[in-house]
C-alpha positions as CSV (number, residue, x, y, z in Angstrom):
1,X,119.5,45.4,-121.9
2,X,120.6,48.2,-123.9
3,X,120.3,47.8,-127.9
4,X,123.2,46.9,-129.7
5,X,124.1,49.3,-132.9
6,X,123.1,46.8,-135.6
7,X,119.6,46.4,-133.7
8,X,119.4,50.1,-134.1
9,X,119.8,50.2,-137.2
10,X,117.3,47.2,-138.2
11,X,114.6,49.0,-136.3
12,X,115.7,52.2,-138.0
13,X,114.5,51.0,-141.4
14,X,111.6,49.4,-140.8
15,X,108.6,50.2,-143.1
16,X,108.3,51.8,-146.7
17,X,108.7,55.6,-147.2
18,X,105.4,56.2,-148.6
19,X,103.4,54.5,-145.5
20,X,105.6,56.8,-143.5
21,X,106.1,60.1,-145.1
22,X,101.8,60.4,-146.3
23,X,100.3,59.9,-143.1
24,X,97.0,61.8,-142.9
25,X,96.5,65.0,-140.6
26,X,95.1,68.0,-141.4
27,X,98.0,70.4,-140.1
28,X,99.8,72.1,-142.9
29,X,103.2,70.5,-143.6
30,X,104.6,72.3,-146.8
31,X,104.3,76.3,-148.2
32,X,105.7,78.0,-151.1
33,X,105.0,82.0,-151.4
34,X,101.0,81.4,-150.9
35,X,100.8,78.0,-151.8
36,X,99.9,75.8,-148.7
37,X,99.5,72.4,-148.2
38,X,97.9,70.2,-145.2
39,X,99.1,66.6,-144.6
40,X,95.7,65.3,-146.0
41,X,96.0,67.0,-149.0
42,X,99.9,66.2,-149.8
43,X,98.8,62.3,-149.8
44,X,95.8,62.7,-151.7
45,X,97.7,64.7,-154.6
46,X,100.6,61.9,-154.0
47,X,97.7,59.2,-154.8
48,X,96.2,60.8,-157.6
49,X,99.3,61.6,-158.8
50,X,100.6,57.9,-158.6
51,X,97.9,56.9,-160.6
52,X,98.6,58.9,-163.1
53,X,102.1,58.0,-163.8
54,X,100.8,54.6,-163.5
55,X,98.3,55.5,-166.5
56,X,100.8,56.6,-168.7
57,X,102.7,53.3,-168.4
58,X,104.9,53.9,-165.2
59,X,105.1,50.4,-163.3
60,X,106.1,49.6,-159.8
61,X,109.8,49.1,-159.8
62,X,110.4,51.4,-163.0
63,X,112.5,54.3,-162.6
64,X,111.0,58.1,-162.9
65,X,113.7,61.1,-163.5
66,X,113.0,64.0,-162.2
67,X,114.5,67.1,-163.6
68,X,113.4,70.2,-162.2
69,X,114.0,73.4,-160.1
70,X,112.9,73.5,-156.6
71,X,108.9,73.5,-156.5
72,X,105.6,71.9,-154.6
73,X,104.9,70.4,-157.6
74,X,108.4,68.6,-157.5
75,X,107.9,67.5,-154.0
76,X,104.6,66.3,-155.4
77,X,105.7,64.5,-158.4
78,X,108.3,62.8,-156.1
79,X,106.1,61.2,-153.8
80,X,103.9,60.5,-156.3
81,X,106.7,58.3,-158.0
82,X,107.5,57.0,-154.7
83,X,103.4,56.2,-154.4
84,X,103.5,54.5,-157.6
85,X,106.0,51.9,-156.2
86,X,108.7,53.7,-158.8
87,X,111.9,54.4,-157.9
88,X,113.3,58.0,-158.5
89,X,116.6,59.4,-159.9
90,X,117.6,62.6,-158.8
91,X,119.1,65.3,-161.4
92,X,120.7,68.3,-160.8
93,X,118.4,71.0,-162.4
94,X,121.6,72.9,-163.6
95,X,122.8,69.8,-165.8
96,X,123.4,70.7,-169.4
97,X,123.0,68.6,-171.9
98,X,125.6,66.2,-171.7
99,X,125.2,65.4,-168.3
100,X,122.2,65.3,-168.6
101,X,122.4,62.3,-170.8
102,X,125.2,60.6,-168.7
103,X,122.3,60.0,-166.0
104,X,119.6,59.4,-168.2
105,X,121.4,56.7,-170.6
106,X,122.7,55.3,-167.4
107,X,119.1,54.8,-165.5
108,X,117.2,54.4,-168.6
109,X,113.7,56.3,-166.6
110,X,110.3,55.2,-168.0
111,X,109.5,58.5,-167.7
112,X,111.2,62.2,-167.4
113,X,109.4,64.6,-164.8
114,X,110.2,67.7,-166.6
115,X,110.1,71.6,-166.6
116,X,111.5,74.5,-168.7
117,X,114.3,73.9,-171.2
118,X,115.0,70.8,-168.9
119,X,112.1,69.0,-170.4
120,X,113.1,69.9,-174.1
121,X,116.6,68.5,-173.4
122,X,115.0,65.2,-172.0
123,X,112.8,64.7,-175.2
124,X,116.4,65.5,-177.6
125,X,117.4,62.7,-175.8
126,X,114.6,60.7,-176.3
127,X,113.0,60.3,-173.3
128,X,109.1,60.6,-172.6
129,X,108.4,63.8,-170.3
130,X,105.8,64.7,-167.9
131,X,105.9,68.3,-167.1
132,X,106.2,69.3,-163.9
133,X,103.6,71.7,-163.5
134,X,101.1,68.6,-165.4
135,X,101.4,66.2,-163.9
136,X,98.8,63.1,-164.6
137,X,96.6,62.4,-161.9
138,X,93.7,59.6,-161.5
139,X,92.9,57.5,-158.6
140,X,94.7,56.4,-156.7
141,X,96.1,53.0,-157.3
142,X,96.4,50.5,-154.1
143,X,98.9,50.8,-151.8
144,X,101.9,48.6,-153.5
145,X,103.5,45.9,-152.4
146,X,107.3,47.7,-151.0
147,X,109.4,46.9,-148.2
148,X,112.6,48.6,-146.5
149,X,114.9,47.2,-149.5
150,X,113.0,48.0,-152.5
151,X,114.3,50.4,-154.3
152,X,113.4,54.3,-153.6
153,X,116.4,56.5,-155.2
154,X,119.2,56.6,-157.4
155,X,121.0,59.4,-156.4
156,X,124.4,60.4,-158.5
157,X,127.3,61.1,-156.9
158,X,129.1,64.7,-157.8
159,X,131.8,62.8,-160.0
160,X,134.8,65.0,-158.8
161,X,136.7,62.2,-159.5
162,X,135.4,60.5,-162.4
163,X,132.1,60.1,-164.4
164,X,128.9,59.9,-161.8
165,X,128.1,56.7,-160.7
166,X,124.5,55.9,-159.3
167,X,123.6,55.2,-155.9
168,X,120.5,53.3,-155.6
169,X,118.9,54.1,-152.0
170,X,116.1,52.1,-150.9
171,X,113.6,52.8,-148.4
172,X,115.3,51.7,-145.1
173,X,118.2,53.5,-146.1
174,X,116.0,56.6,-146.5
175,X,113.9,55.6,-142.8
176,X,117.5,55.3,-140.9
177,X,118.3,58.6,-142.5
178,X,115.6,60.3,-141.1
179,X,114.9,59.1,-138.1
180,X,118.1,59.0,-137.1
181,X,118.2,63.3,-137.5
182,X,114.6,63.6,-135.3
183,X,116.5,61.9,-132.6
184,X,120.1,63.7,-132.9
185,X,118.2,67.3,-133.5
186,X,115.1,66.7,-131.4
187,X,113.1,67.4,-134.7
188,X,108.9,67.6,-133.8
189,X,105.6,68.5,-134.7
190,X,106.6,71.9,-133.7
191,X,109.3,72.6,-136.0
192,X,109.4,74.6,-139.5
193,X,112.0,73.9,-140.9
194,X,113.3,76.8,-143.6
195,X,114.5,74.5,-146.5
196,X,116.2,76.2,-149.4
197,X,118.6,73.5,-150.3
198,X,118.2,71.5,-153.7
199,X,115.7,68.8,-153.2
200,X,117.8,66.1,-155.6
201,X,120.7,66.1,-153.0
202,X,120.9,64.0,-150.0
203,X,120.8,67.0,-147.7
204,X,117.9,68.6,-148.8
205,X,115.9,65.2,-150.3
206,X,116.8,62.7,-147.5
207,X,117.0,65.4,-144.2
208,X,115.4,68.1,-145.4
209,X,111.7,66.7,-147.3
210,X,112.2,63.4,-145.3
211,X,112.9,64.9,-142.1
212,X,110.1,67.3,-142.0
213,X,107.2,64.7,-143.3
214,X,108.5,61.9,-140.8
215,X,108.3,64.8,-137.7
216,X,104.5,65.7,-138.7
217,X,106.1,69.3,-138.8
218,X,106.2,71.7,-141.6
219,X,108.9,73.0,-143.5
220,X,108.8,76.4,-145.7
221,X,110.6,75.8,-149.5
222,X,112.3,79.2,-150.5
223,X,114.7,80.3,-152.7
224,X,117.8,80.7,-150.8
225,X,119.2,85.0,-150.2
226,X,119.5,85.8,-147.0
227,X,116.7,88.1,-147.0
228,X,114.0,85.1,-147.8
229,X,115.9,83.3,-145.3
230,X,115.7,85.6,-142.6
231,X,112.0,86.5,-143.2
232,X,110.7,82.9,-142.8
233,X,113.2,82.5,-139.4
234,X,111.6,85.9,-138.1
235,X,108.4,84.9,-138.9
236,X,107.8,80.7,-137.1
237,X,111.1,79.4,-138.5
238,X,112.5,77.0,-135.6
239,X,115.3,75.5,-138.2
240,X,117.5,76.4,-140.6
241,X,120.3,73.8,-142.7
242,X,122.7,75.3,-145.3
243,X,126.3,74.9,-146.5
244,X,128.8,77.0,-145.8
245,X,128.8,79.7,-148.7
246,X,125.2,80.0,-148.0
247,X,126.4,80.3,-144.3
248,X,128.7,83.2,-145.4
249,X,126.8,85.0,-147.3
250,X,124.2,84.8,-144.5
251,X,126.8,86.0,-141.9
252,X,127.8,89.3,-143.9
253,X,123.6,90.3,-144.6
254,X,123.4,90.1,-140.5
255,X,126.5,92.2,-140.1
256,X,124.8,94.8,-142.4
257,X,121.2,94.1,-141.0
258,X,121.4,92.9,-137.4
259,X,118.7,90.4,-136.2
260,X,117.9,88.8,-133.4
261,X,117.9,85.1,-134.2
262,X,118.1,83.6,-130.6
263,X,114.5,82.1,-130.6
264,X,115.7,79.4,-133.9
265,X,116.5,76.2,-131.9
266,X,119.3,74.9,-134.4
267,X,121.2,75.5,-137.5
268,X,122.7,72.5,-139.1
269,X,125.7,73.3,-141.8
270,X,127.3,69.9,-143.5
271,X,128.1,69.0,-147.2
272,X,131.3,70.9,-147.8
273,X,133.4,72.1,-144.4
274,X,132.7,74.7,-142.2
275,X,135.8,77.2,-141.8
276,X,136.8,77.5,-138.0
277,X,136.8,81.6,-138.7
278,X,133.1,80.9,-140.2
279,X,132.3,78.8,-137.4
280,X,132.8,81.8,-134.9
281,X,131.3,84.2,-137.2
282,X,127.8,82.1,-137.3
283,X,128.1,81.8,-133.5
284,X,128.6,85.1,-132.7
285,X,126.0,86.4,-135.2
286,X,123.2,83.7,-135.3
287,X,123.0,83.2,-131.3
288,X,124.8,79.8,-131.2
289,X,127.5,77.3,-133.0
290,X,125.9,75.8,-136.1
291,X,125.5,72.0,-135.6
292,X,127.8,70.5,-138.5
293,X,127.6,67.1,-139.6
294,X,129.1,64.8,-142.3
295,X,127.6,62.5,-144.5
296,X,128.0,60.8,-148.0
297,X,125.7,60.1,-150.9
298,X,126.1,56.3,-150.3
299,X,126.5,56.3,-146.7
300,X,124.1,59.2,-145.9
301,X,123.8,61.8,-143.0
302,X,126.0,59.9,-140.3
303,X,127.9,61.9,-138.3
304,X,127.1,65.2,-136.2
305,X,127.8,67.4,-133.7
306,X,125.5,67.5,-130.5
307,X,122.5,69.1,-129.9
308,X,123.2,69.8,-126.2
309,X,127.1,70.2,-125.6
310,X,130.3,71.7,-127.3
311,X,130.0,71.7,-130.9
312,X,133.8,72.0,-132.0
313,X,135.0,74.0,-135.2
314,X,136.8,71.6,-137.0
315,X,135.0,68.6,-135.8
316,X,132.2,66.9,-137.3
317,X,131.0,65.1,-133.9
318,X,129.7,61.6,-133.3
319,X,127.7,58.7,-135.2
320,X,123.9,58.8,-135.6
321,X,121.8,56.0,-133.6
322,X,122.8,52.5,-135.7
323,X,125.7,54.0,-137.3
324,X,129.4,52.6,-136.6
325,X,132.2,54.4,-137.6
326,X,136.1,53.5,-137.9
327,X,139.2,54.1,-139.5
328,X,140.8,52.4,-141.6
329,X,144.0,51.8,-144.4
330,X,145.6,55.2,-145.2
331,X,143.3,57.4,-142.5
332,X,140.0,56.5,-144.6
333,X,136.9,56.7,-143.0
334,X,134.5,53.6,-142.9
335,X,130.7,53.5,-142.2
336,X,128.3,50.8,-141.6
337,X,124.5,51.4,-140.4
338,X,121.0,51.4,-141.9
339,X,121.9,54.4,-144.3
340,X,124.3,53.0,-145.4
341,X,123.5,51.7,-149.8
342,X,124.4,48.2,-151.0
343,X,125.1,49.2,-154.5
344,X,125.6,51.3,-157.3
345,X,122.9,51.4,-160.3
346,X,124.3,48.4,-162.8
347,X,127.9,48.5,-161.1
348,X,128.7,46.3,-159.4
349,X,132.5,46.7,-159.7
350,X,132.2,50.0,-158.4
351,X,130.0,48.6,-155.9
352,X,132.8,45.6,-155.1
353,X,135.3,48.3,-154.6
354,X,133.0,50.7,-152.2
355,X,132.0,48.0,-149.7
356,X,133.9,46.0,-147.4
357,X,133.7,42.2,-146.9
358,X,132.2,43.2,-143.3
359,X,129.7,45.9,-144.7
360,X,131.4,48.9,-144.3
361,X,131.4,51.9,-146.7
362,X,134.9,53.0,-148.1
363,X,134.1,56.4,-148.0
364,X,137.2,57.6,-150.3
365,X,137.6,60.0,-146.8
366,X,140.6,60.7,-144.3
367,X,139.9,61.3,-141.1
368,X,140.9,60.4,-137.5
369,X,138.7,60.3,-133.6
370,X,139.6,62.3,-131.3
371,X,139.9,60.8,-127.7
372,X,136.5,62.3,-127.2
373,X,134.9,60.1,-129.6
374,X,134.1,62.7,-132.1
375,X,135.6,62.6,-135.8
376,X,137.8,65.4,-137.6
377,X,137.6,65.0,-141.5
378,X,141.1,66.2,-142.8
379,X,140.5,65.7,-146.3
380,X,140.3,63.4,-149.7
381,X,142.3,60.3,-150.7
382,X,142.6,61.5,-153.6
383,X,143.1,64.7,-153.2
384,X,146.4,64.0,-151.7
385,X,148.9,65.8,-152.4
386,X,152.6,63.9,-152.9
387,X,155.3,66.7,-152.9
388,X,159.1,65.3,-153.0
389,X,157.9,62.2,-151.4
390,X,155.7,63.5,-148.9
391,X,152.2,63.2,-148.4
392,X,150.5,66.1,-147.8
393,X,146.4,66.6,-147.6
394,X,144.9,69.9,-148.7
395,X,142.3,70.4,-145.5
396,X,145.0,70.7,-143.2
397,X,146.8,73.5,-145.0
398,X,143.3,75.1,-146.0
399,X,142.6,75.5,-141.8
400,X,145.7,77.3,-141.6
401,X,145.8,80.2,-144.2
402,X,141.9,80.8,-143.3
403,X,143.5,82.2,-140.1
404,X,145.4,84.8,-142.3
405,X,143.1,88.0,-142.3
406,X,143.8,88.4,-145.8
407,X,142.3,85.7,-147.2
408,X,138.3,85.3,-147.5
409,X,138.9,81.7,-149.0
410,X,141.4,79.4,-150.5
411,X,141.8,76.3,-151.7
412,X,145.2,74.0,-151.9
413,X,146.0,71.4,-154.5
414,X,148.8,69.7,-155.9
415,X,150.0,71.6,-159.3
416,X,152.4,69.3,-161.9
417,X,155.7,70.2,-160.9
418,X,159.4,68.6,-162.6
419,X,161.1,69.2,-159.5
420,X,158.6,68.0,-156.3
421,X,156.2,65.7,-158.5
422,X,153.4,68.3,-157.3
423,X,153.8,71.5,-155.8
424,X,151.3,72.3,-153.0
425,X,149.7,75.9,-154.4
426,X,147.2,77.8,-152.7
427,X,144.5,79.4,-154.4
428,X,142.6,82.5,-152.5
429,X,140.4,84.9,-152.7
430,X,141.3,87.5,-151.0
431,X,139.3,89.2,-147.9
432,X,139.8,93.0,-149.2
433,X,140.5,93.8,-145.4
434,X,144.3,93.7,-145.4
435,X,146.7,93.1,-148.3
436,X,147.4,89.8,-149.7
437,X,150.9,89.1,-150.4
438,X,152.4,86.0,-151.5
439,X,156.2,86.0,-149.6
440,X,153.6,87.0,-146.4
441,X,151.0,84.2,-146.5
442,X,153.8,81.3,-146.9
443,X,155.8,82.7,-144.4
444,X,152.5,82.9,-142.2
445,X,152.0,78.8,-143.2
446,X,156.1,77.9,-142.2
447,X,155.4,79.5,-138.7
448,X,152.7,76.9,-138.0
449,X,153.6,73.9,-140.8
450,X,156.0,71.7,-140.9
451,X,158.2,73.0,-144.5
452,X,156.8,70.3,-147.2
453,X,153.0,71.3,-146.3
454,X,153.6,74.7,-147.1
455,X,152.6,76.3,-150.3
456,X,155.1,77.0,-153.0
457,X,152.8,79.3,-154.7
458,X,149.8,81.3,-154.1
459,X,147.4,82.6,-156.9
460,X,145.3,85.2,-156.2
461,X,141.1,84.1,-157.6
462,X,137.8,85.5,-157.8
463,X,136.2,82.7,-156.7
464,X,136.5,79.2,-156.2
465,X,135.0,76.9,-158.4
466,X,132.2,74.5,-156.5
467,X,129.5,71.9,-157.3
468,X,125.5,72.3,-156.7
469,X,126.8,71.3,-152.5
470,X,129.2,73.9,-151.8
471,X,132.0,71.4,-152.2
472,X,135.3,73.1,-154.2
473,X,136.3,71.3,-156.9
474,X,139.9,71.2,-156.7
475,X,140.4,69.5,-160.4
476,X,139.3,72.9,-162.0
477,X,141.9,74.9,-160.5
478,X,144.7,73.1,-161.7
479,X,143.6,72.7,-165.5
């Protein structure tokens, strides 16, 4: 008899993450430039590492910040924390001062994992640091006493709407996460995986790190340019995950420097949407469709596109193994599965208003399933956009004007407006390949929309303004 979804998930999370992601073996599992490092060697550094931290007064359950640029020695102080029986908070390593307080005052760390200006803003603040490139090391303390809900991660979310709030992750939510993306992308041993996404995001942190160490394959840290990129996938790369504006800017070095890319096995793209034009562009210059997927900080990684069969542009495919997924009130999206979190840190209003009475996760997303099963996200809640009484969601007018050759990119949101309550505006950057006029691009939207979707107004940008993820952040345009 076949498993239901909720056994799924249960089996999905079983175990602690640093059991599972510091199993011995002496293949190498990580590189930077010419650093590598062997399975055995990444858990004895964790170990030694752990017992530092727990030297300088870092207790199991604390909570350890780390605030740092990409690095082996940040994937080493981070399962070292997680070694320790700690529980780490992730910070953007672009956060200025303020919000880098926001976080820290918040989570109140034991400790600060530090480098560069970063760590001098942490000790302003207050806050004890451990550099990242000295970090304390001993032996290694026993093996402590977790399970699949103790704490592993708070993880903020990008606050678009608000101040961030904290999601704390524990260790089954982490397991589910990962193991669920060996089986949808048929992740092994075999694999390198060319990471050059932020480690403190879910993508990168929870897919990326955790995906590779689960597999027992290896994964390559670089900076992302395409060049770097490229290199590594010419050179034993068998996977490659982005966002879209890394996507694009990948897509024009190819159509400069053409290179055969047939032998990578997949390309995942998720965290902000993938235009349908980019979508072809990536298929016809990569070798194949990237394989996009959806996910949230507090529900994870839970949707995707298949491996084998169509992969649809505009379509973000069907639920990971344990993972349900419904609609609900006003087009919103629910989730319920092993990824999913159970709270926010110290919240619990917020955490009242995210989960359902039946477990599901309130995603604050509008979206609708196809009668093939697979799910089409067609924008925020609130992002709506209410213009003379109609409602009016910004993806769906977005998919249109990106078939206008004009534009490169655009964004729509709802502008203050005395006469429709908010006027639907369109803000693009233009392509530089055929003029952009305004009377031309909302007469291109009336031809395929009904009138009250259309933009009133278009306003020609540089660039569009975007968090650490690739995900535009509407609110900035129309300040």
């Amino acid at each position: 008899m076949p498993e239901s979804t909720d056994e799924v998930a249960r089996r999905l999370r079983e175990g602690t993450l640093a059991q599972e992601l510091l199993k011995p073996g002496p293949r190498a599992v990580l590189t930077s430039g010419d650093c590598v490092l062997t399975r055995d060697e990444l858990r004895d550094e964790a170990g030694r590492i752990a017992g530092g931290l727990r030297d300088v007064g870092v207790a199991p359950g604390e909570r350890v910040a780390i605030y740092a640029a990409n690095s082996l020695d940040w994937v080493l102080g981070y399962l070292g924390v997680l070694r320790a029986g700690a529980c780490a908070v992730m910070m953007n390593p672009d956060y200025h001062s303020a919000e880098a307080e926001h976080i820290l005052r918040d989570s109140t760390p034991a400790r600060v994992i530090a480098d560069g200006p970063r760590a001098q803003i942490a000790r302003t603040l207050g806050f004890e640091v451990v550099p990242v490139d000295a970090l304390p090391r001993a032996e290694a303390p026993p093996m402590p006493d977790l399970d699949a809900d103790s704490p592993a991660a708070i993880l903020y979310t990008s606050g678009t709407t608000g101040r961030p709030k904290g999601a704390l992750l524990d260790h089954g939510n982490f397991l589910a996460q990962g193991r669920g993306a060996l089986e949808v992308w048929r992740w092994t041993s075999d694999d390198t995986l060319v990471h050059a996404l932020p480690l403190f995001h879910l993508h990168g942190l929870g897919m990326g790190l955790h995906g590779t160490l689960l597999s027992g394959g290896k994964a390559v840290l670089v900076s992302f340019t395409p060049e770097h990129v490229v290199h590594e996938l010419t050179h034993g790369g068998t996977m490659f995950f982005g966002v879209p504006s890394m996507y694009q800017r990948l897509c024009e070095w190819l159509e400069a420097n053409p290179t055969d890319l047939s032998h990578v096995r997949v390309f995942v793209c998720g965290s902000a949407p993938l235009p349908p034009t980019l979508f072809e562009r990536c298929s016809r210059l990569l070798g194949q469709a990237p394989v996009e997927r959806y996910g949230i900080t507090e529900g994870g990684i839970v949707v995707t596109n298949p491996y084998d069969g169509p992969r649809q542009p505009g379509r973000v495919g069907y639920p990971f193994p344990g993972v349900e997924v419904k609609i609900g009130e006003q087009g919103e999206v629910l989730l319920k599965g092993g990824q999913v979190f159970k709270s926010y840190w110290e919240n619990p209003a917020a955490t009242k208003e995210a989960l359902t009475a039946d477990g599901f996760l309130r995603t604050g997303d509008v979206g609708e399933i196809g009668e093939d099963g697979t799910l089409a996200i067609r924008g925020r809640i609130k992002e709506l956009i209410i213009t003379g009484g109609f409602n009016v969601y910004p993806r769906e007018v977005e998919l249109v004007l990106e078939d206008h050759p004009a534009v490169h990119e655009v964004a729509v949101a709802g502008v203050p407006s005395e006469k429709w309550g908010e006027e639907v505006t369109a803000f693009v950057v233009p392509s530089g390949t055929a003029p952009l006029d305004e009377k031309e691009l909302i007469a291109f939207a009336h031809e395929r929309l009904a009138a009250y979707k259309c933009p009133k107004r278009v306003v020609k940008v540089d660039s569009l303004p975007r968090n650490a993820m690739g995900k535009v952040q509407r609110s900035r345009l129309v300040k």
